[in-house]
C-alpha positions, 0 to 999 in steps of 0.5 A: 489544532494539528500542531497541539494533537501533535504534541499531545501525541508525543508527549503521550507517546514519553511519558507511557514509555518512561513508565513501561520501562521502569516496569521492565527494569523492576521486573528485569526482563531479558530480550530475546535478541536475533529474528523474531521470524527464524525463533519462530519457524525453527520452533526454538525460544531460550527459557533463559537469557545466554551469557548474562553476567549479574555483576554488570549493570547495563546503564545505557537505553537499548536501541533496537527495533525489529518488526514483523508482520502476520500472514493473515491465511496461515498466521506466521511471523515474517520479518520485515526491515525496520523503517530506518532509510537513511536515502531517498526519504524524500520520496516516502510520502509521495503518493506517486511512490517511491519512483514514480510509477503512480498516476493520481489527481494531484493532491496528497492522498488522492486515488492512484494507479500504478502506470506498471500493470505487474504492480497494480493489486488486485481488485477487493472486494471493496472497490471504492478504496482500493486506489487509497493504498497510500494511506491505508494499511491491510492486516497483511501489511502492518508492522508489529514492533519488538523492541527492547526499550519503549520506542516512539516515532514521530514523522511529519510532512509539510507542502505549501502554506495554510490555505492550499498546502498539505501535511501529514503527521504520522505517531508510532509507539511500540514496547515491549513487556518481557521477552515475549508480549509486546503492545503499541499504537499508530495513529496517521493524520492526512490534510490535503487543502489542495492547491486547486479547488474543491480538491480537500483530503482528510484522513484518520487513520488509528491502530492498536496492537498487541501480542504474546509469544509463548513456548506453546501458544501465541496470539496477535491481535489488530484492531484499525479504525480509518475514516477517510474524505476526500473532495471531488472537483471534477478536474479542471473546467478547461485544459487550456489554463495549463496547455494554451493559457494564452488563448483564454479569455483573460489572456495572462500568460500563467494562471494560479491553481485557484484561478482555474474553474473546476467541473465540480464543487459541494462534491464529497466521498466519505469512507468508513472503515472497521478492521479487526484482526486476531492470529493465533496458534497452539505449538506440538512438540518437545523440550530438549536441555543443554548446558553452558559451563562457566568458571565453577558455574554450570548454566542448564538451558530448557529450550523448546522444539517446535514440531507442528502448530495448529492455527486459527486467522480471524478476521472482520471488517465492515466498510462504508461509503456515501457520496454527496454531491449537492449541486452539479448533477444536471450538467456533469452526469448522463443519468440521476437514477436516485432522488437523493444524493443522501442515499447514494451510499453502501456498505460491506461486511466481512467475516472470515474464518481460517483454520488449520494444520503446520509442519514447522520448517526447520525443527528437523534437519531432514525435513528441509521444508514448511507446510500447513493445510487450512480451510477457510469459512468467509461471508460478505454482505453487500448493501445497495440502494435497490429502487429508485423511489422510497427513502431509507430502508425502503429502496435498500436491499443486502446481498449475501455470498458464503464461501467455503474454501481449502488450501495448501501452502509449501515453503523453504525460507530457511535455506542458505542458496534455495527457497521457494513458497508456492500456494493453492486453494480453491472455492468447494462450496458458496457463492464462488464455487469453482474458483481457484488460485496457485500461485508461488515463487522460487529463488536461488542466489549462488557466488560467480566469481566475485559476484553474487547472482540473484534468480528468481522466479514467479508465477500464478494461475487464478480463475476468480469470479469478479468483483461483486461491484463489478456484477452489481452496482446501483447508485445515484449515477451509475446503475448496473446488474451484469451477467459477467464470467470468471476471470482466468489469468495466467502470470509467469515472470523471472529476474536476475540480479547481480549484486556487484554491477547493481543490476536487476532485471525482470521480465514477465508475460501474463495471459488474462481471460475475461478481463473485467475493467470499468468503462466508459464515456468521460465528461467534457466541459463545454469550454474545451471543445468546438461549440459544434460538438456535442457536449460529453456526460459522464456514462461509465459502467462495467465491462468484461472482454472476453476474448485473450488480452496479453500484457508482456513487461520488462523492468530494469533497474541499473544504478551506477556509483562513482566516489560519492556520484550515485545514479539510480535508474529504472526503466520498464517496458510494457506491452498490451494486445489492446489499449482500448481494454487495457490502456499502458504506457509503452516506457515508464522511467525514473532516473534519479542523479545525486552525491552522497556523503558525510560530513563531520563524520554524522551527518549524512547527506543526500544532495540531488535531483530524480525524474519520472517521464512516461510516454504517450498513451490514452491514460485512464480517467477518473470517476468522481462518482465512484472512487474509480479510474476507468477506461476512455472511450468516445471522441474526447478521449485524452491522450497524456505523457511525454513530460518529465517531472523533476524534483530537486532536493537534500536529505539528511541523516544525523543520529535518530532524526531524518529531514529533507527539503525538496523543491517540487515540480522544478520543470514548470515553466523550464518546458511547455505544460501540454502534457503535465498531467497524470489523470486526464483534467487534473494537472500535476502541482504546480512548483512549490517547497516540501519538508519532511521529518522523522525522528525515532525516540527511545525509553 
């Protein structure tokens, strides 16, 4: 069935493409080459294409894509690089990350968090998805398309076999319709079977976008609908199928994933997402004529100059959870607090409302400088099961929080060695009252010798009121109201590059006040401790510490070549003032040793193999019942770490196509498993063949 979606798919994908560019070629369109970006911020877009010779016909397919994505505060174009990685394709579908840094349950698609807290995001609104990131795009992150001929994409991943393997079909089409307006779609599907049991992920992710950028006015819109489900087993009955097999009752050397019992089964989460996104902006300036002269032809250009622009963000979105467990209850949780696994549920609504005022950067060479200042309207409901009886609508009860907010943004992105971007708000009136956000970052890149040198820096002071899950949550197994403060954080970090030696360094230090984190005791099947110890329930709730926590963290990146050996390093440090509030691993390092060549001069070739390894620590547990990783505590806590986890592969290159095959998890049964576990109870894939493939098509 996925193998006809596929085509259809595609086929879908040629044939709108072949229509759409007869249209173009009947309508003779021209394309407005360069940065989206910078025609955008200096305010100038030609009325009429330069240099354009009648008598000579272009019968070749333009192949160029350039993508841009919207700030969804202040509605400006920002450019992005097009996905076109010729290296380490292999690692763009891992949930883990492109280097590793990721702990999740195992599975493709499976909650992650990051093991480097100055990478963690900060927590929305809406907690239950906030470890999906893998898979879902925010309005902030989607890329537009801009291209010159119609243009489809077509990835695909495969692990494993039909019964326990993953795959992953991703569908891109972009085209354009003249210089200015452009529309397209994606479409991802996600299966994860899971190679131990009741460990599923299904996924469905579908967009569409369109745009027009005129002289004066320009709107973009997004809409995205995402359903996501995902099977939870709870983790593995016994540690000791992986640690100590020998000591098992059937006394194999090796188990298979599917032989291993797991906590849970008949557990599911579902989420259900809405998103809709509108940007759009009114340009205030002028029109300035100049002239290009030919053999006995005199061209007259009509270009426009932007001086200001006002601007409205929109952007709505509802979000739903239910989580089913028809079994388990009695023997996995400390508390059932609802009669009904069908009413654990809830739901979320956004709308927020953003206007306001921008000095185009760059339309004066006098004003070395951007600004805009906005005011923001948001409202957000929560709906929560509100009592333990009654059915329905009965025990449900919706909170309401209103915020209305001011802000300022000042930026230089234009320059050739100094550009900065620094931005502050803050909560006047609503719910949030008195919260407060400024943050920005600064950069300065200058020649040294034959060397480029790269210095940045970076920083934010937040005071912001916790999570509204964090304040309140009532559901089948965890029920809690807490009175809790406003979280203050304070962040302060610089880097330095250079270019020539491929060296990156950053450091940072970040000072957090009230620091709120989900907590709690974790669930201990009886197999796997003494038959005198009590047996550990699953108690979680949410926490606030309100003293001063510190969080100091160093990443270096160095990366050596020699002829066509390559190796890439990056190793971070880090440092927190209590790992019982804020458990981190001390070393997090990715090495990844390969060749790189060429052969017959269009094939490229990526030939090699990486590693992650992290040190010791009380790594965080996850919490089936809320789509959650929370904090160990109790006497069964696990500690995990010191392993490293290699993967052996060859990427290849050759015109529009990219491919790979990895032999994943080659250190399996090379050293001792005690510690092949990212998430305490759910141990890493055991070895086995990935595939991936990516193929860019044009007209």
């Amino acid at each position: 069935m996925r193998k006809v979606f596929a085509s259809i798919i595609t086929t879908l994908s040629l044939c709108t493409g072949l229509h759409a560019q007869q249209n173009l070629q009947t309508a003779g369109q021209d394309y407005i080459g360069g940065s989206i970006t910078t025609l955008n911020q200096q305010g100038i877009v030609n009325n009429q294409g330069e240099g354009r010779d009648s008598t000579v016909v272009d019968r070749g397919v333009p192949r160029d894509v350039k993508m841009f994505d919207i700030d969804p505060t202040l509605g400006d174009i920002i450019p992005v690089e097009t996905d076109t990685a010729v290296y380490n394709f292999q690692n763009l579908h891992f949930t883990d990350g492109m280097n590793g840094e990721y702990s999740h349950l195992g599975n493709m698609g499976s909650p992650r968090l990051s093991r480097i807290f100055f990478n963690r995001k900060s927590d929305g609104e809406f907690l239950f998805t906030d470890g999906l990131d893998f898979f879902l795009t925010t309005p902030a992150e989607f890329h537009f398309t801009n291209t010159k001929s119609p243009w489809s994409n077509v990835t695909y991943y495969r692990a494993g076999n039909k019964r326990n393997g993953e795959e992953r079909f991703i569908g891109k089409f972009g085209v354009n319709a003249g210089k200015r307006t452009g529309i397209g779609f994606n479409i991802d599907y996600l299966y994860g079977r899971g190679l131990y049991d009741h460990q599923s992920t299904a996924y469905f992710d579908g967009s569409l976008y369109g745009y027009h950028h005129g002289d004066r006015y320009a709107i973009n819109l997004l809409y995205s609908y995402d359903k996501l489900r995902l099977a939870e087993n709870g983790g593995i009955a016994d540690d000791r199928y992986i640690t100590n097999p020998e000591a098992m009752a059937e006394g194999k050397k090796t188990y298979r994933p599917e032989d291993m019992p797991t906590n849970l089964d008949r557990t599911w989460n579902e989420n259900l997402l809405h998103t809709a996104f509108l940007a759009q902006d009114y340009s205030l300036g002028y029109y300035k004529t100049r002239t290009d002269s030919l053999p006995d032809t005199v061209i007259v250009h009509r270009d426009f100059v932007a001086v200001s622009k006002v601007f409205h963000t929109m952007e709505a979105s509802t979000k739903s959870r239910r989580f089913i467990d028809y079994a388990n209850t009695k023997n996995y949780y400390a508390h059932d607090y609802l009669p009904y696994d069908s009413i654990d549920a809830t739901r979320y609504l956004r709308l927020r409302n953003t206007v306001g005022l921008t000095l185009i950067e760059g339309f004066n060479r006098w004003i070395p400088f951007g600004a805009s200042a906005y005011a923001t309207y948001e409202h957000r409901q929560f709906t929560l099961p509100d009592s333990i009886g009654g059915t329905g609508r009965d025990h449900t009860h919706t909170y309401k929080e209103n915020d209305i907010l001011i802000g300022g943004n000042l930026r230089r992105t234009m320059g050739k060695a100094f550009l900065f971007d620094v931005t502050a708000e803050t909560v006047v009136a609503g719910s949030h009252l008195g919260d407060f956000r400024i943050e920005g970052d600064a950069g300065l890149h200058f020649r040294l010798g034959k060397d480029t040198v790269r210095v940045g820096i970076e920083g934010y002071m937040k005071n912001e009121e916790p999570s509204f899950y964090y304040r309140r949550y009532h559901a089948q197994h965890y029920w809690w109201d807490n009175d809790l403060h406003k979280q203050f954080s304070t962040r302060l970090g610089g880097s330095i590059g250079i270019d020539r030696w491929h060296t990156r360094l950053y450091a940072g230090v970040e000072n957090i006040k009230n620091y709120t984190y989900l907590a709690g005791t974790p669930y201990m099947a009886p197999a796997s401790i003494a038959s005198t110890t009590p047996v550990s329930l699953s108690s979680i709730t949410a926490r606030q510490y309100t003293k001063n926590l510190q969080v100091l963290s160093a990443t270096l990146n160095q990366d050596f070549r020699l002829g066509i050996i390559h190796w890439d390093n990056e190793a971070t440090v880090q440092y927190s003032s209590n790992q019982d509030v804020l458990p981190l691993p001390l070393v997090n390092l990715y090495t990844n040793l390969y060749l790189k060549f060429t052969y017959a001069k269009v094939l490229r070739i990526q030939l090699g193999a990486d590693m992650r390894y992290f040190t010791r620590y009380y790594a965080p547990d996850y919490a089936p019942a809320l789509e959650q990783y929370f904090v160990q505590e109790g006497a069964h806590r696990v500690e995990l770490g010191g392993y490293p986890f290699i993967n052996a592969y060859i990427n290849f290159h050759l015109k529009q196509v990219r491919f790979y095959v990895m032999y994943h998890h080659v250190t399996q049964n090379a050293l001792k498993q005690t510690n092949s576990f990212l998430v305490p109870h759910y141990p890493i894939n055991p070895r086995l063949f990935k595939l991936g493939l990516s193929w860019n098509l044009w007209d």
